[in-house]
C-alpha positions as a printed Julia matrix, in Angstrom:
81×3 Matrix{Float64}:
 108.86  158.28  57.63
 109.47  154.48  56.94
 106.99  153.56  54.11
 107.69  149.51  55.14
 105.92  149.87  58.21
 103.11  152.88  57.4
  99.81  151.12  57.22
  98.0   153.47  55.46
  97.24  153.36  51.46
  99.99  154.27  49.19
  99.21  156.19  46.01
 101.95  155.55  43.05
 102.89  157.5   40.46
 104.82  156.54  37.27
 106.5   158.33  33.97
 108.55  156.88  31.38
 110.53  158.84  28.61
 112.88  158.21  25.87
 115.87  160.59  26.36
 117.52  162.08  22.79
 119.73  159.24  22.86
 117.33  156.78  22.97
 117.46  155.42  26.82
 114.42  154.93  28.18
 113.8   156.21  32.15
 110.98  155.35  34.43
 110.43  157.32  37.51
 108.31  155.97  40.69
 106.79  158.49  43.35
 104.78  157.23  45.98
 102.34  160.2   47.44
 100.57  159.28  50.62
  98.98  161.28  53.94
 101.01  161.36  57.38
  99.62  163.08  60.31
  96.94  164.69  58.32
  99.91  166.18  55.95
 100.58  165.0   52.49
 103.87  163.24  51.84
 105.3   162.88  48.18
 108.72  161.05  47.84
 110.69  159.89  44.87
 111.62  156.41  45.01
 113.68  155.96  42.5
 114.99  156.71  38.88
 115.75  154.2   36.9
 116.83  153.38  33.04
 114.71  150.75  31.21
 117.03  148.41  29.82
 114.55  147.33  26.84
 111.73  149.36  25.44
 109.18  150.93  27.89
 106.76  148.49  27.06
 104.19  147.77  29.17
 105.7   144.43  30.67
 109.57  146.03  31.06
 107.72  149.29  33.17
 105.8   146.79  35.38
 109.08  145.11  35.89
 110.82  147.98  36.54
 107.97  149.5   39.22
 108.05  145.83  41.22
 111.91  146.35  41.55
 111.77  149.29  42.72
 108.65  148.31  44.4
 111.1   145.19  45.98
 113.62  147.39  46.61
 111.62  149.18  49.05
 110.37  146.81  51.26
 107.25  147.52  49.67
 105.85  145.09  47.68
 103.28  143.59  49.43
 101.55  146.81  49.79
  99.96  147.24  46.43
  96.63  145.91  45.39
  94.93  145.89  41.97
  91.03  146.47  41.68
  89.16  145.64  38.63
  86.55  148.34  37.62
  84.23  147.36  34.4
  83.46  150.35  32.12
């Protein structure tokens, strides 16, 4: 399956942890349905070089995101509580 050229939506999932020896990691899955069958994949794994603030995980989830080909095919909606 070649996630560049699906046209479906894509559903992402992050996690970030600080290992014992204090690296931080950020995974990216991407979970979407092909063919009426749901597809999960791992992107990527990945090690934070600064803290996993909030701005260093977004920048980590666009590269990856870049890396992919797949940039362009995120959107953000604003929903008001």
């Amino acid at each position: 399956m070649d996630i560049q050229s699906y046209d479906g939506a894509l559903h992402f999932a992050t996690d970030a942890w600080t290992s014992p020896n204090h690296k931080v990691y950020v995974t990216v899955m991407v979970h979407f349905k092909h063919e009426g069958a749901l597809i999960s994949m791992l992107l990527d794994l990945v090690e934070v070089a600064k803290s996993h603030s909030g701005v260093n995980l977004a920048e980590a989830f666009m590269n990856i995101l870049d890396e992919f080909g797949i940039e362009d095919k995120i959107s953000s909606h604003c929903i008001e509580v």
